[in-house]
N, C-alpha and C positions, 0 to 999 in steps of 0.2 A: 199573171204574166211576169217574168225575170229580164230584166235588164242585161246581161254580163258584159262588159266589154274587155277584151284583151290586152293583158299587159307584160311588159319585160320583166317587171320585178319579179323575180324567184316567189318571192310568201304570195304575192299576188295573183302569179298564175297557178300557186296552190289551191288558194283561194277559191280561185274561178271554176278549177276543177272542179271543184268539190260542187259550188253552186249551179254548175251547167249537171252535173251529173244527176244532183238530187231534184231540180226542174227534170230533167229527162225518163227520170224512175217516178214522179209523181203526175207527170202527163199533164207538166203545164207550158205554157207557151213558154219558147226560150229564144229570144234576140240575143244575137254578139255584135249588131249592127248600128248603131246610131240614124244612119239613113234609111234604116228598114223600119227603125221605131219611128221615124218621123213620118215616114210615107202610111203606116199604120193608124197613128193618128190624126192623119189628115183624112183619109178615108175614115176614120169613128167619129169622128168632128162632123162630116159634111151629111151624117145619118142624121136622121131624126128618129128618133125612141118613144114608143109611148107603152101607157103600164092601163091594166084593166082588172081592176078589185075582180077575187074572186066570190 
């Protein structure tokens, strides 16, 4: 999962470019959102996980 958030600074939303692009060519989750990551972790939070030896 990527984080990216959007910014003004010129190198920065170079930056960003680059890292939204290469989340998007390796097919992994990509947020530009803050409240989408938080709303994402509240729903992973409120799961419960369990694991089973194979």
């Amino acid at each position: 999962m990527v984080v990216n958030t959007i910014s003004n600074e010129k190198e920065s939303e170079d930056d960003g470019a680059r890292i939204r692009s290469a989340a998007i060519s390796h097919d992994i989750p990509l947020f530009t959102s803050l409240d989408t990551v938080e709303a994402i972790l509240q729903v992973l939070e409120s799961q419960s996980f369990t694991t089973q030896s194979l």
